[in-house]
N, C-alpha and C positions, 0 to 999 in steps of 0.2 A: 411673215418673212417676205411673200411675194409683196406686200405693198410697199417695205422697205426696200426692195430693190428695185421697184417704179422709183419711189422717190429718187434714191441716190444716183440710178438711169439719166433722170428729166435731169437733175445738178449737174451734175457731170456735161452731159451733151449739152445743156444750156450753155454751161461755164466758155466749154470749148467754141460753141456759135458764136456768145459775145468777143472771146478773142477772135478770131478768123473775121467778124464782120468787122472788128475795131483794126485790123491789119488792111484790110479793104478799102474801107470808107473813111480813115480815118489817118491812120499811120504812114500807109506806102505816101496816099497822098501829099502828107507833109512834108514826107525825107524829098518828094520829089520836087517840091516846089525852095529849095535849098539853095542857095546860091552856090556858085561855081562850082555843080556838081557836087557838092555834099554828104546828099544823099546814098550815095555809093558806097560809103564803108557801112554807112548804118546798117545800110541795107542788106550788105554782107555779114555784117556781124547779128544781126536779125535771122537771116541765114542761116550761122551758126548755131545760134542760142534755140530758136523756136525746131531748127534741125535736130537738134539731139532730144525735144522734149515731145513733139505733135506727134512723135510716131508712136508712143506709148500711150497718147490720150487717145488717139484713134483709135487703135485696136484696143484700147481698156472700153472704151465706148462702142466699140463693136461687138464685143465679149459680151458689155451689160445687156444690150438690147438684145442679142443672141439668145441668153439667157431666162431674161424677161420674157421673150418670145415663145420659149419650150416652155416654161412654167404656165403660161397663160395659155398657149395651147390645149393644155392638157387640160384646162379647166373649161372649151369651149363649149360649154352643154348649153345653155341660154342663149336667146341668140344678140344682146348687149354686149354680154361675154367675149361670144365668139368677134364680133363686130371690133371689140377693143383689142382681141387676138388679133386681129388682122392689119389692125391698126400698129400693133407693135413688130409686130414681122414688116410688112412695107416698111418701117423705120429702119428697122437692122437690117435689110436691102438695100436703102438708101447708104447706110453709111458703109454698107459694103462697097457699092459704088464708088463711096466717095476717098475711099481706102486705094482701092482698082486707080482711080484718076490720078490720086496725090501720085502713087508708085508711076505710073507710064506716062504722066506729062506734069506736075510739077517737081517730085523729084531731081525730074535729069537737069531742069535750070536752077536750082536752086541747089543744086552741087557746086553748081558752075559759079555763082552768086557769092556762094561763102567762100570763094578762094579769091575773090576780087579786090584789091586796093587800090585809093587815091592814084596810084603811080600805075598801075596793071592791072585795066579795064579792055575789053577789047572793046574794038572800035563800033561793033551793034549792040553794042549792053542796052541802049533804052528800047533797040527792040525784043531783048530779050527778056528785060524786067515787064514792057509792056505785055509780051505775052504767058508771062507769072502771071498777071495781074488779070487779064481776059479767062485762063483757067480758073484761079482763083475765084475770080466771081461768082464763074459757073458753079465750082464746090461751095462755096458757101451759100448756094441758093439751094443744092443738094441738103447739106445739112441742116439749113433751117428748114425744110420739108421735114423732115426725118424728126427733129426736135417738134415741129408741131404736134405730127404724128404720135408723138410718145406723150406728148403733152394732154391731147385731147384721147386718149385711152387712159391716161390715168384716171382723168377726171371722169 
């Protein structure tokens, strides 16, 4: 039972690092290089759509590692063991973290982001998406720690 819940942990938190890095390195980049401003509803509609779904992957991914964490604890007699115990707790720390950040600083702009259209942008929206975008990085470097972390206590 505990190794099926590493596994399904490591999928899981993978799935979500490769979205979150491919929104990063990949996506904002493109809506933003969009002619005459473009990018802005996607962006908003991005907004919307990954708003109603990343808050449920988060904390289902903070549950798992949570979880992972007490199971594996309990079994820290060995000191590999314990070693991979600790390795799974620092992970579900980190995405606790990264839970903490999304709520007090991307959140509040990414409120703002899904109510924006073509016609009704305020006038600092790319410094606002820019600093989405500067948070963001910092979380997704949080979370692939965190998915290392899980990664290399499985194994």
């Amino acid at each position: 039972m505990q190794d099926v819940l590493a596994v399904v942990t490591v999928v899981v938190v993978g799935l979500m690092v490769g979205v979150e890095f491919a929104v990063a390195v990949f996506v904002n980049p493109i809506l933003d290089r969009l002619p005459n401003d473009g990018g802005v509803e996607a962006r908003s509609d991005g907004a919307r759509v990954l708003g109603r779904v990343m808050p449920f992957w988060y904390i289902g991914s903070v549950v798992l590692g949570a979880v992972w964490s007490t199971l594996t604890w309990g079994d820290a007699g060995a000191s590999l063991v314990a070693a991979g115990a600790s390795l799974v707790a620092a992970g579900a720390a980190l995405l606790v973290v990264s839970v903490v950040m999304s709520i007090l600083l991307l959140v509040p702009i990414n409120s703002r982001v899904a109510t924006w259209s073509q016609e009704g942008v305020p006038a600092d929206w790319k410094q606002q998406v820019g600093r989405w975008d500067r948070f963001h990085y910092v979380r997704v470097g949080v979370i692939v720690l965190a998915f290392t972390l899980f990664a290399v206590a499985l194994v």
